[in-house]
PQR file with spaces between the fields and no chain letter, atoms N, CA, C, O and H, PARSE charges and radii, in Angstrom:
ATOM       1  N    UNK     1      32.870  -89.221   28.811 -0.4000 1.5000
ATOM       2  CA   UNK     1      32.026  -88.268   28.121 -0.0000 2.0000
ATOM       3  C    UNK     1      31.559  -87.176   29.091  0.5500 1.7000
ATOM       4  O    UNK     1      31.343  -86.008   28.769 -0.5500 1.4000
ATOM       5  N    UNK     2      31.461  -87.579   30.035 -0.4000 1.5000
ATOM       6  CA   UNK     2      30.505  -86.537   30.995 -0.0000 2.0000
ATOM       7  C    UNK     2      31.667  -85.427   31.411  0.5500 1.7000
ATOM       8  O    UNK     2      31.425  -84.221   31.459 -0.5500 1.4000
ATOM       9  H    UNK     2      31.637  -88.528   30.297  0.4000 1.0000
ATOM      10  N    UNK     3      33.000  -86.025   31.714 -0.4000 1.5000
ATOM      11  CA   UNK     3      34.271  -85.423   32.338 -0.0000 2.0000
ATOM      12  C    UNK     3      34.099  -84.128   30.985  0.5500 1.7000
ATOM      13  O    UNK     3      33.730  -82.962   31.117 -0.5500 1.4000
ATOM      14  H    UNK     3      33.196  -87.004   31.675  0.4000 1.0000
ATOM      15  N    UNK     4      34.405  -84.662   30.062 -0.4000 1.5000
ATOM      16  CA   UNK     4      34.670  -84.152   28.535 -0.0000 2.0000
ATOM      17  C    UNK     4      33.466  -82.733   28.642  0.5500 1.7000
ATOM      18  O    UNK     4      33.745  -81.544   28.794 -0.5500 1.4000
ATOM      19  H    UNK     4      34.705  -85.610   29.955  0.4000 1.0000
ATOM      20  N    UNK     5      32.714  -83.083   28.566 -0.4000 1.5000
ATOM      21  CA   UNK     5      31.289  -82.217   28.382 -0.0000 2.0000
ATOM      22  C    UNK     5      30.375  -81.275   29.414  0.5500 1.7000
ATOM      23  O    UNK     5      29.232  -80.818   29.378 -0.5500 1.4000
ATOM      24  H    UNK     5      32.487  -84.049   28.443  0.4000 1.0000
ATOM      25  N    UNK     6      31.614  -81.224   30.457 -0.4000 1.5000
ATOM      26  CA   UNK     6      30.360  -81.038   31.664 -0.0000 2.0000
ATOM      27  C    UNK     6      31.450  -79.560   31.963  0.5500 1.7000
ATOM      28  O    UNK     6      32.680  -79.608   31.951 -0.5500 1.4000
ATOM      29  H    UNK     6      32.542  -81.595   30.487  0.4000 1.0000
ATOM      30  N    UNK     7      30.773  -78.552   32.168 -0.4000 1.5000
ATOM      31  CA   UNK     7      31.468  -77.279   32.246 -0.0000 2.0000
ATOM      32  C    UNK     7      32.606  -76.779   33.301  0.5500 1.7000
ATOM      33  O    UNK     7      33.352  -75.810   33.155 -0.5500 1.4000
ATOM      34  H    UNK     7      29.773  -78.513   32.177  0.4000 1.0000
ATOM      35  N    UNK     8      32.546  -77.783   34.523 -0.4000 1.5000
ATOM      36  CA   UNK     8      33.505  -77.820   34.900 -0.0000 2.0000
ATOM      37  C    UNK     8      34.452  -78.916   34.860  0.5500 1.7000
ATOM      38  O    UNK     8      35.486  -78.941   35.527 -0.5500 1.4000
ATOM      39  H    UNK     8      31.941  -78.570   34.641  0.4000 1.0000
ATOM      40  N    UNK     9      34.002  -79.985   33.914 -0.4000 1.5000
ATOM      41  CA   UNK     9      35.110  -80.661   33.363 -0.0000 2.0000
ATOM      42  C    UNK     9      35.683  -81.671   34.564  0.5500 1.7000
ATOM      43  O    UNK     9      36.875  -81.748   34.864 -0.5500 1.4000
ATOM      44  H    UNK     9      33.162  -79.964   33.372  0.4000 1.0000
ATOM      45  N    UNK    10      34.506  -82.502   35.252 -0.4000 1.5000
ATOM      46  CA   UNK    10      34.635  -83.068   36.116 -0.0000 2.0000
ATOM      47  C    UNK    10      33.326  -84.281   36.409  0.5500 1.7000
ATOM      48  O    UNK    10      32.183  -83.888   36.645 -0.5500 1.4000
ATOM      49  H    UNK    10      33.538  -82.440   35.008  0.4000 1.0000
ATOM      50  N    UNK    11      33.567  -85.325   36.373 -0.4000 1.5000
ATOM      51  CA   UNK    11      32.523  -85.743   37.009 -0.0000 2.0000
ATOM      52  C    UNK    11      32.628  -86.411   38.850  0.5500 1.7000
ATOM      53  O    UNK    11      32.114  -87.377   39.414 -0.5500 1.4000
ATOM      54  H    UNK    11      34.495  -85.644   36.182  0.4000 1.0000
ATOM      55  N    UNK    12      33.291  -85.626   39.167 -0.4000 1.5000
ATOM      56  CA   UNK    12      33.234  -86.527   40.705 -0.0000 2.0000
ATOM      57  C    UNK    12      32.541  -85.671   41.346  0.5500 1.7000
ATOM      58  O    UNK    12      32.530  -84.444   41.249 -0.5500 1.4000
ATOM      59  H    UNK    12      33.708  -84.841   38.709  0.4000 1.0000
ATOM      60  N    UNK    13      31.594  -86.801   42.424 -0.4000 1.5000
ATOM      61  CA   UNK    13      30.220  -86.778   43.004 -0.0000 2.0000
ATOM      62  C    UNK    13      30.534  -87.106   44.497  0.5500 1.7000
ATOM      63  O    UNK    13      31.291  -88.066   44.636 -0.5500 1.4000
ATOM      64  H    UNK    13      31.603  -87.798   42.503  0.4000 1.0000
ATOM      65  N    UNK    14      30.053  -86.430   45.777 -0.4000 1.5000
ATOM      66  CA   UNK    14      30.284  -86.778   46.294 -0.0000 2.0000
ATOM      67  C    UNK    14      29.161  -87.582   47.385  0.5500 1.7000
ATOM      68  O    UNK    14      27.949  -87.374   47.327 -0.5500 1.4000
ATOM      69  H    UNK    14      29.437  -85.650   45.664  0.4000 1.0000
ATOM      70  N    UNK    15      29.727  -88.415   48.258 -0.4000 1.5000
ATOM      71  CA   UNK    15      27.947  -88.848   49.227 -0.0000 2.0000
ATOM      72  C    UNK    15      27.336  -89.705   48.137  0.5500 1.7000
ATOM      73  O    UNK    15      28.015  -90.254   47.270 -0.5500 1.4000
ATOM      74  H    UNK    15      30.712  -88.584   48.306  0.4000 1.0000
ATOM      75  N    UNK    16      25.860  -89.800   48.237 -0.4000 1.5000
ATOM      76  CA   UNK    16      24.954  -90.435   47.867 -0.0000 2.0000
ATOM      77  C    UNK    16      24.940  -90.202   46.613  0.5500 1.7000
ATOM      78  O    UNK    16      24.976  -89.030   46.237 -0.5500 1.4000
ATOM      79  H    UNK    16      25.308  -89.354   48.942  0.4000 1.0000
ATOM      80  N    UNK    17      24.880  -91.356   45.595 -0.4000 1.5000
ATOM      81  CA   UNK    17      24.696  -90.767   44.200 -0.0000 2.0000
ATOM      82  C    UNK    17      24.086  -91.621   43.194  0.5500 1.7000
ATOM      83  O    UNK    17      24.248  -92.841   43.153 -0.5500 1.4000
ATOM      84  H    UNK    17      24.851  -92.308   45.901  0.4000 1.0000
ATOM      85  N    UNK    18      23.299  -90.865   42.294 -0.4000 1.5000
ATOM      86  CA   UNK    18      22.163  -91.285   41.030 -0.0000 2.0000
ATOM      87  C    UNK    18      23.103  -91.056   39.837  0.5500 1.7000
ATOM      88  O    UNK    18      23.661  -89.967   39.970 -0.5500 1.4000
ATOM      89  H    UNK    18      23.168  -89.874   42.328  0.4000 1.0000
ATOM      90  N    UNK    19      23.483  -91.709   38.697 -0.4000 1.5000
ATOM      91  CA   UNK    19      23.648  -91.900   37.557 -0.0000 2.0000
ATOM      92  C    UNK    19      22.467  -92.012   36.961  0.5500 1.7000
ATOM      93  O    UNK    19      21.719  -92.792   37.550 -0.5500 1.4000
ATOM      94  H    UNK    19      23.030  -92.594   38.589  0.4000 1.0000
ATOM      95  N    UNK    20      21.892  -91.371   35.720 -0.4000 1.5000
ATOM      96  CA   UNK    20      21.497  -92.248   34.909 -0.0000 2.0000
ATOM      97  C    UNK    20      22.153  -91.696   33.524  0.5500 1.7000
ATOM      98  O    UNK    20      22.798  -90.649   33.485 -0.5500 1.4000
ATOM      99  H    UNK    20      22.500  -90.737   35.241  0.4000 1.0000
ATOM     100  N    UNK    21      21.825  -92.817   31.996 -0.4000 1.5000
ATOM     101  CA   UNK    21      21.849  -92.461   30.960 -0.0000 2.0000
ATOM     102  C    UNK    21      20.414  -92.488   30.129  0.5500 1.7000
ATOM     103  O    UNK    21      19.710  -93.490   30.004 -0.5500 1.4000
ATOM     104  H    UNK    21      21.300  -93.668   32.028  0.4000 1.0000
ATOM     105  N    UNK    22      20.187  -91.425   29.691 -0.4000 1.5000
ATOM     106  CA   UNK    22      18.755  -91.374   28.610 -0.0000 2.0000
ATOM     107  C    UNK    22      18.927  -92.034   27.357  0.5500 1.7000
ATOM     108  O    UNK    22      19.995  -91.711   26.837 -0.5500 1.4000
ATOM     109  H    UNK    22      20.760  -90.612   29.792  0.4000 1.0000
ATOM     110  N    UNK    23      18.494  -92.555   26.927 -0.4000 1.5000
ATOM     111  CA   UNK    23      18.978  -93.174   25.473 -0.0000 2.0000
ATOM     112  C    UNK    23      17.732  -93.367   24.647  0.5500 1.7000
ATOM     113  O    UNK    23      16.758  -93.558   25.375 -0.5500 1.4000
ATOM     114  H    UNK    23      17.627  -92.817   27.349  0.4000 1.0000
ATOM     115  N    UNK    24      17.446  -93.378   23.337 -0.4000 1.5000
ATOM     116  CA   UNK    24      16.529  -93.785   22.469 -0.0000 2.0000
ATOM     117  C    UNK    24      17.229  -94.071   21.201  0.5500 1.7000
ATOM     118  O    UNK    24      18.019  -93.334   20.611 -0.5500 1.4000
ATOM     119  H    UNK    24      18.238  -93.223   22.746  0.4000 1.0000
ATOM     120  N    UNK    25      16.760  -95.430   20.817 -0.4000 1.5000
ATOM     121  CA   UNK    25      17.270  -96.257   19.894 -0.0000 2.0000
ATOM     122  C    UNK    25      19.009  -96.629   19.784  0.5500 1.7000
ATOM     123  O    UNK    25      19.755  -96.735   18.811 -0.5500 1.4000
ATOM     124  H    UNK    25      16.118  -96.029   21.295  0.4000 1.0000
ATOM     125  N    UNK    26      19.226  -96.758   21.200 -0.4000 1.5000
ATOM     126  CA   UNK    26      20.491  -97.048   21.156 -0.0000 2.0000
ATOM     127  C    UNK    26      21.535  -96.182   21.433  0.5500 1.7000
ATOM     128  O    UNK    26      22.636  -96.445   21.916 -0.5500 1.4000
ATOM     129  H    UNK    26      18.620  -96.671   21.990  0.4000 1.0000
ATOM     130  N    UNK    27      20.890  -94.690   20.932 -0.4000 1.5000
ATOM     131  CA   UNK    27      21.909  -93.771   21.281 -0.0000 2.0000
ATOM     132  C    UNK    27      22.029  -92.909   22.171  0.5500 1.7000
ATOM     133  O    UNK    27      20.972  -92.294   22.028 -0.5500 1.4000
ATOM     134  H    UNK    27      19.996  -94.476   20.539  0.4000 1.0000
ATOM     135  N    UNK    28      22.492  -92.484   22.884 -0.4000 1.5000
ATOM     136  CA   UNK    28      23.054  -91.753   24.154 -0.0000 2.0000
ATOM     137  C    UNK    28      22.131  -90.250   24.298  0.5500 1.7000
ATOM     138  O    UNK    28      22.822  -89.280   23.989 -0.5500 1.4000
ATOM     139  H    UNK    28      23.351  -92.983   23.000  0.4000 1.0000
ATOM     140  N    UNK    29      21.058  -89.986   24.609 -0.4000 1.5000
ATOM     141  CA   UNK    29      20.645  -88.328   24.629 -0.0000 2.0000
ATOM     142  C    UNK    29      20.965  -87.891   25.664  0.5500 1.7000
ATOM     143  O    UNK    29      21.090  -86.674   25.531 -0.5500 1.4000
ATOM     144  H    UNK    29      20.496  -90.774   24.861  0.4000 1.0000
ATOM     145  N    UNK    30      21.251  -88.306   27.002 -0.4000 1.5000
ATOM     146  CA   UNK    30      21.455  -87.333   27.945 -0.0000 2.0000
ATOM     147  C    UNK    30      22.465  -88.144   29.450  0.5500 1.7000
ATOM     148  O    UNK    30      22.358  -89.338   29.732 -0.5500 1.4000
ATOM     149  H    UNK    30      21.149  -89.295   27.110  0.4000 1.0000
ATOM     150  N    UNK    31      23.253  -87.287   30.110 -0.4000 1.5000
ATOM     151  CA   UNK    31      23.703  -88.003   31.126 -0.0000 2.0000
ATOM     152  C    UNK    31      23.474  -87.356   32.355  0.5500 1.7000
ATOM     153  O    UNK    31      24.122  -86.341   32.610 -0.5500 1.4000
ATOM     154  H    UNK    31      23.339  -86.318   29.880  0.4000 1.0000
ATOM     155  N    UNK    32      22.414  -87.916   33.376 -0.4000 1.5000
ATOM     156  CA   UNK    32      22.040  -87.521   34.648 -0.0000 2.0000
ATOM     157  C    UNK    32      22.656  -87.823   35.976  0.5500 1.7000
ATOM     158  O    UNK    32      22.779  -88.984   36.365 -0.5500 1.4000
ATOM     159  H    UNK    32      21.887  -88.741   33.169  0.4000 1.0000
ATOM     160  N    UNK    33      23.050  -86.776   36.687 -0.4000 1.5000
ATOM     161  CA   UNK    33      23.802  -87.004   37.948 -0.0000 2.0000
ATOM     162  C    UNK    33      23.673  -86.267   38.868  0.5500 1.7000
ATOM     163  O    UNK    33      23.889  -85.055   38.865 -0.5500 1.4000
ATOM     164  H    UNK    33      22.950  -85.832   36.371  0.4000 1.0000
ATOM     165  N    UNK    34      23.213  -87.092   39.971 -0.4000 1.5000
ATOM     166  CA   UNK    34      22.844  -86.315   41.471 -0.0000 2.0000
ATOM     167  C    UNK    34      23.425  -86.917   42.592  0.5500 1.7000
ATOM     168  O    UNK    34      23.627  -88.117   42.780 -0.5500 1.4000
ATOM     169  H    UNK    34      23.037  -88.077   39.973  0.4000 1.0000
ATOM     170  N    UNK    35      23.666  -85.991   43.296 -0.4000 1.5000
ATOM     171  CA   UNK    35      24.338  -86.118   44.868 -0.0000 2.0000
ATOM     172  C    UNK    35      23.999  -85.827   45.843  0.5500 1.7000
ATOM     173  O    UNK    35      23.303  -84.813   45.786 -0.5500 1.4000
ATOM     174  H    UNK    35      23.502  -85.017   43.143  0.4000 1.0000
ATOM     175  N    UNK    36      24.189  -86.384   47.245 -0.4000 1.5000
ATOM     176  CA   UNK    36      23.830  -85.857   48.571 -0.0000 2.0000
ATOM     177  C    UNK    36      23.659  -84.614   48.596  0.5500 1.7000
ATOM     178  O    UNK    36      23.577  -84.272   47.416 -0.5500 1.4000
ATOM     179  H    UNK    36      24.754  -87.207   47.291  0.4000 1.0000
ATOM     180  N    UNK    37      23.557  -83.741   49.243 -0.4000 1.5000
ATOM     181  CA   UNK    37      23.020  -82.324   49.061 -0.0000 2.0000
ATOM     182  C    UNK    37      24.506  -82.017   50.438  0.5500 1.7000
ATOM     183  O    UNK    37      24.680  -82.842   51.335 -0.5500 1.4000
ATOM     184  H    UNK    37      23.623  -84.019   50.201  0.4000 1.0000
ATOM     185  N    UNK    38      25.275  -80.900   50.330 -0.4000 1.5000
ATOM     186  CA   UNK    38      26.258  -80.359   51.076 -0.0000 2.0000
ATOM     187  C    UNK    38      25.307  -80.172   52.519  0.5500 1.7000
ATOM     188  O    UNK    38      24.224  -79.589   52.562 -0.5500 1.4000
ATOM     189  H    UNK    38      25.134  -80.230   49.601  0.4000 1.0000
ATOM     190  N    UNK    39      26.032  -80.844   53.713 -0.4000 1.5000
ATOM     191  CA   UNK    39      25.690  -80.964   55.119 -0.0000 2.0000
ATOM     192  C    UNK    39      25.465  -79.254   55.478  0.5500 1.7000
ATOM     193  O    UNK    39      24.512  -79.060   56.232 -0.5500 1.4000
ATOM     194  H    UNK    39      26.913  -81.318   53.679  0.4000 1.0000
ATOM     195  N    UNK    40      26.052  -78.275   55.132 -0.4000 1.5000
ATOM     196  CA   UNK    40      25.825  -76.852   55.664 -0.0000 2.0000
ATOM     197  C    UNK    40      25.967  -75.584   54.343  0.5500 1.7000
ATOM     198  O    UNK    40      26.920  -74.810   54.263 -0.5500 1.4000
ATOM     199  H    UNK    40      26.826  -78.432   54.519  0.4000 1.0000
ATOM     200  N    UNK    41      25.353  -75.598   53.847 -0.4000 1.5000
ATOM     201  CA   UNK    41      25.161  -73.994   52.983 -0.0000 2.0000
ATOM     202  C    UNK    41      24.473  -72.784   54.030  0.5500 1.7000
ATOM     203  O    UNK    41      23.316  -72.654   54.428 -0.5500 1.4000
ATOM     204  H    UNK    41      24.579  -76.227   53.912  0.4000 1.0000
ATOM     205  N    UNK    42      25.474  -72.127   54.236 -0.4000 1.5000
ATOM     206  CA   UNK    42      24.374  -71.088   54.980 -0.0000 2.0000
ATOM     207  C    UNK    42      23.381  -70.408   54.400  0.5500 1.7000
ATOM     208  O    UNK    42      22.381  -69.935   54.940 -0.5500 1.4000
ATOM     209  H    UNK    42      26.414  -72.233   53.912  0.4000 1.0000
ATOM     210  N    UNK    43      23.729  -70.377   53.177 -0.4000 1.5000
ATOM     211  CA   UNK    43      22.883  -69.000   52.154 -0.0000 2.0000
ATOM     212  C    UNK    43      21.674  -69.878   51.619  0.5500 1.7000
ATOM     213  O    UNK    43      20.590  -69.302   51.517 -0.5500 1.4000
ATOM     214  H    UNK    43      24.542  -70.761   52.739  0.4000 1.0000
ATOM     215  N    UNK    44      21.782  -71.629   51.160 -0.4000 1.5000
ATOM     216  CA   UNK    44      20.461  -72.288   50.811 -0.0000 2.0000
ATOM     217  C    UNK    44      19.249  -72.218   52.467  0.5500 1.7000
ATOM     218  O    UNK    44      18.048  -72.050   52.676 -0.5500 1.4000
ATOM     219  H    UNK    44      22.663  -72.097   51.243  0.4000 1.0000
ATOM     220  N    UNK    45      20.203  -72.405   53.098 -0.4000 1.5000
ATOM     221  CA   UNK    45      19.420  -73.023   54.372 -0.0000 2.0000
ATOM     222  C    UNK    45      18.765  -71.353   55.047  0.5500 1.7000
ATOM     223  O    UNK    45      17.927  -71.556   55.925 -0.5500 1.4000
ATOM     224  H    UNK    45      21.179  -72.542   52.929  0.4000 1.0000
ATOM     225  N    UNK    46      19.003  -69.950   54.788 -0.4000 1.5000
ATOM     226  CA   UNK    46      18.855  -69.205   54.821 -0.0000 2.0000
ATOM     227  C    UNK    46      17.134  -68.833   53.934  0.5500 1.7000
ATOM     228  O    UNK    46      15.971  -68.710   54.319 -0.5500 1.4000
ATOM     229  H    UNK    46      19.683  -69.785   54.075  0.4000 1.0000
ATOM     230  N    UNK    47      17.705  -68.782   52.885 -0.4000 1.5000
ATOM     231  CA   UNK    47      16.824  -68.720   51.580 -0.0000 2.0000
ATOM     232  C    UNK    47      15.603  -69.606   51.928  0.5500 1.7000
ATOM     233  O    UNK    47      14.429  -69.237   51.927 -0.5500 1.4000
ATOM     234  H    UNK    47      18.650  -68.883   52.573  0.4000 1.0000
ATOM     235  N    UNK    48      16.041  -70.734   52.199 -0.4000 1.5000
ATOM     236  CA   UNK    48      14.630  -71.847   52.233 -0.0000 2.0000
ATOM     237  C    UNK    48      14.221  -71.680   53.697  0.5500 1.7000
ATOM     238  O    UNK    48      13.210  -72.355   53.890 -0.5500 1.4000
ATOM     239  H    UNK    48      16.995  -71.033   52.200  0.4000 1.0000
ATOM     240  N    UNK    49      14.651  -70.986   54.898 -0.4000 1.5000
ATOM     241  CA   UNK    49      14.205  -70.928   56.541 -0.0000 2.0000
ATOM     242  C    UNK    49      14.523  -71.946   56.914  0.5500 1.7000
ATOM     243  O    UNK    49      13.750  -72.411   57.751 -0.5500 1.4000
ATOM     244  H    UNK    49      15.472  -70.438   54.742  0.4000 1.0000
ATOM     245  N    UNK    50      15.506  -72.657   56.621 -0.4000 1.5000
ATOM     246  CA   UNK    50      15.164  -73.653   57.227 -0.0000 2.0000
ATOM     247  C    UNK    50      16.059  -73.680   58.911  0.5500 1.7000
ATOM     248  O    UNK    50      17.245  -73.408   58.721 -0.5500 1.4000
ATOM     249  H    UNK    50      16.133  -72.279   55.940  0.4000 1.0000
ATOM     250  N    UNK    51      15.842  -73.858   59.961 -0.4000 1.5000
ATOM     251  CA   UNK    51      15.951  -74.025   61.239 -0.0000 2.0000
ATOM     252  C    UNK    51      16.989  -74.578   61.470  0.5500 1.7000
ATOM     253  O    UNK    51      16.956  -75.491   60.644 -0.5500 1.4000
ATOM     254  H    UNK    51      14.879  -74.079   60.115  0.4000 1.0000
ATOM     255  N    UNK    52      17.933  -74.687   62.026 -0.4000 1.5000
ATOM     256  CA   UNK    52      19.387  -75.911   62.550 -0.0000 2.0000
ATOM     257  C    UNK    52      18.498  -76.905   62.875  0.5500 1.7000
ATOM     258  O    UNK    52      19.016  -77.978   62.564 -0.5500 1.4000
ATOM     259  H    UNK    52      17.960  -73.946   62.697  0.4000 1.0000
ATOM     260  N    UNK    53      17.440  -77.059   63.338 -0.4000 1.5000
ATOM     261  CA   UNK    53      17.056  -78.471   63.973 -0.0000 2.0000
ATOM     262  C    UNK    53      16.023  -79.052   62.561  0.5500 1.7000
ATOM     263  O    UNK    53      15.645  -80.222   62.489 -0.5500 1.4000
ATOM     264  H    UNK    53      17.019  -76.188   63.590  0.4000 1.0000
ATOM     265  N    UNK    54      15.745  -78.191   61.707 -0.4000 1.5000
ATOM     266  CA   UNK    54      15.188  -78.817   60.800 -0.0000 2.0000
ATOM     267  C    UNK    54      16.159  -79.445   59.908  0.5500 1.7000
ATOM     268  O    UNK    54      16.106  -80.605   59.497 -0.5500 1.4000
ATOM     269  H    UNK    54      16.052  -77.241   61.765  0.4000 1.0000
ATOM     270  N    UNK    55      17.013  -78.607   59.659 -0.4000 1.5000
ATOM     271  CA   UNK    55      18.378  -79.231   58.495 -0.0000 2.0000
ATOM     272  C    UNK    55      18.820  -80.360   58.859  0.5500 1.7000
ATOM     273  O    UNK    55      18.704  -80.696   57.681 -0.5500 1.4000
ATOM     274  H    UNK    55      17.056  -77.665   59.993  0.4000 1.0000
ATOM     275  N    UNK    56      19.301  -81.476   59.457 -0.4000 1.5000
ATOM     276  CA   UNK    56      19.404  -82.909   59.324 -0.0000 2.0000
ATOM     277  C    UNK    56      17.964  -83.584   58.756  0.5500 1.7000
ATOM     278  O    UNK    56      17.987  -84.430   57.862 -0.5500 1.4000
ATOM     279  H    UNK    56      19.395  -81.203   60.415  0.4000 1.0000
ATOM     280  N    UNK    57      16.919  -83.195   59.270 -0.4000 1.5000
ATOM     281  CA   UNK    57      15.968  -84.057   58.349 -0.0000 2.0000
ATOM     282  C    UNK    57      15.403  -83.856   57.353  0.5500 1.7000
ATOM     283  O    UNK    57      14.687  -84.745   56.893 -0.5500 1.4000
ATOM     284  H    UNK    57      16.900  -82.507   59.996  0.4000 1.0000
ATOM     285  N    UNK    58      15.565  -82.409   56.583 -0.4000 1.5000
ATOM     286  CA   UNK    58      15.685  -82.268   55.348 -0.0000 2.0000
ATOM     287  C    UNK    58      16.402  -82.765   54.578  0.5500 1.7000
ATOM     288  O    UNK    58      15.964  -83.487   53.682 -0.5500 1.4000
ATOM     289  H    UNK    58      16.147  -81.687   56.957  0.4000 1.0000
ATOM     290  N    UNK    59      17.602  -82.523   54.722 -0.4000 1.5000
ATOM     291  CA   UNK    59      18.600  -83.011   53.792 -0.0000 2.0000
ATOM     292  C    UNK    59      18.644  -84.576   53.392  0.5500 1.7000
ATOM     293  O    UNK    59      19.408  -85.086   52.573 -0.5500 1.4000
ATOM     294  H    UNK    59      17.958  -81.937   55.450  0.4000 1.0000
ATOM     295  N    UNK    60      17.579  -85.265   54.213 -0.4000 1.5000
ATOM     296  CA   UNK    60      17.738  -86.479   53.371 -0.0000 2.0000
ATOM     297  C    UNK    60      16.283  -87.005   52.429  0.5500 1.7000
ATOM     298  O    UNK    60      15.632  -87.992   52.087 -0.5500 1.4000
ATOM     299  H    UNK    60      16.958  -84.851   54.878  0.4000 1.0000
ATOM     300  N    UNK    61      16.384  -85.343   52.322 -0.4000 1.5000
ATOM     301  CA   UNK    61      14.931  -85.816   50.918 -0.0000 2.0000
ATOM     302  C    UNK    61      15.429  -84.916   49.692  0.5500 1.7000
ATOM     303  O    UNK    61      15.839  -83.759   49.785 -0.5500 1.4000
ATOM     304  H    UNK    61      16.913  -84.542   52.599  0.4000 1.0000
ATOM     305  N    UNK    62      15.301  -85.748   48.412 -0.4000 1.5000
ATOM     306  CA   UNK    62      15.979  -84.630   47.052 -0.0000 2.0000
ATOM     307  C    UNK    62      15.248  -83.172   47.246  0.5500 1.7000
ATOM     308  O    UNK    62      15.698  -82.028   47.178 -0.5500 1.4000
ATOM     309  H    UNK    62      14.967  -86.688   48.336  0.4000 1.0000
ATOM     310  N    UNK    63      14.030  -83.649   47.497 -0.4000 1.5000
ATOM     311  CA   UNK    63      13.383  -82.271   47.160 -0.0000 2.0000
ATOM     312  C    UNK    63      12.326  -82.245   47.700  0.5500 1.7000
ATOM     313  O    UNK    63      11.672  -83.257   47.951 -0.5500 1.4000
ATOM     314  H    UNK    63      13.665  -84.579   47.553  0.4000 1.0000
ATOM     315  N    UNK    64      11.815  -80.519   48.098 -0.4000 1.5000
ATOM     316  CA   UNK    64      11.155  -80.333   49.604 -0.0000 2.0000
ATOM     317  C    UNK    64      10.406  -79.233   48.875  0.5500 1.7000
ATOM     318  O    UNK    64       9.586  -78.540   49.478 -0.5500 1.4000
ATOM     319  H    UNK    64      12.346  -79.697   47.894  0.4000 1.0000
């Protein structure tokens, strides 16, 4: 379903990863999926300041 429905028509994840499914009364409302965050974006790590010596210990928190 997710392959089927997901705009690039893919579900492979790479690194660390969260599944979930939402459901109420049995039926399927939503499918959640998260991954390690990419070791080097220049343009996120730019955007957010973040430092070369800060980026390894960021990256192992979802969200900052």
């Amino acid at each position: 379903m997710l392959v089927r429905e997901h705009y690039l028509h893919s579900a492979a994840l790479v690194g660390e990863q969260l599944r979930y499914i939402a459901e109420y009364q049995g039926r399927w409302l939503a499918l959640l999926a998260w991954s390690a965050a990419a070791y080097h974006l220049k343009d996120r790590e730019a955007w957010l300041g973040w430092t070369p010596a800060q980026r390894p210990h960021r990256l192992l928190y979802p969200a900052q």
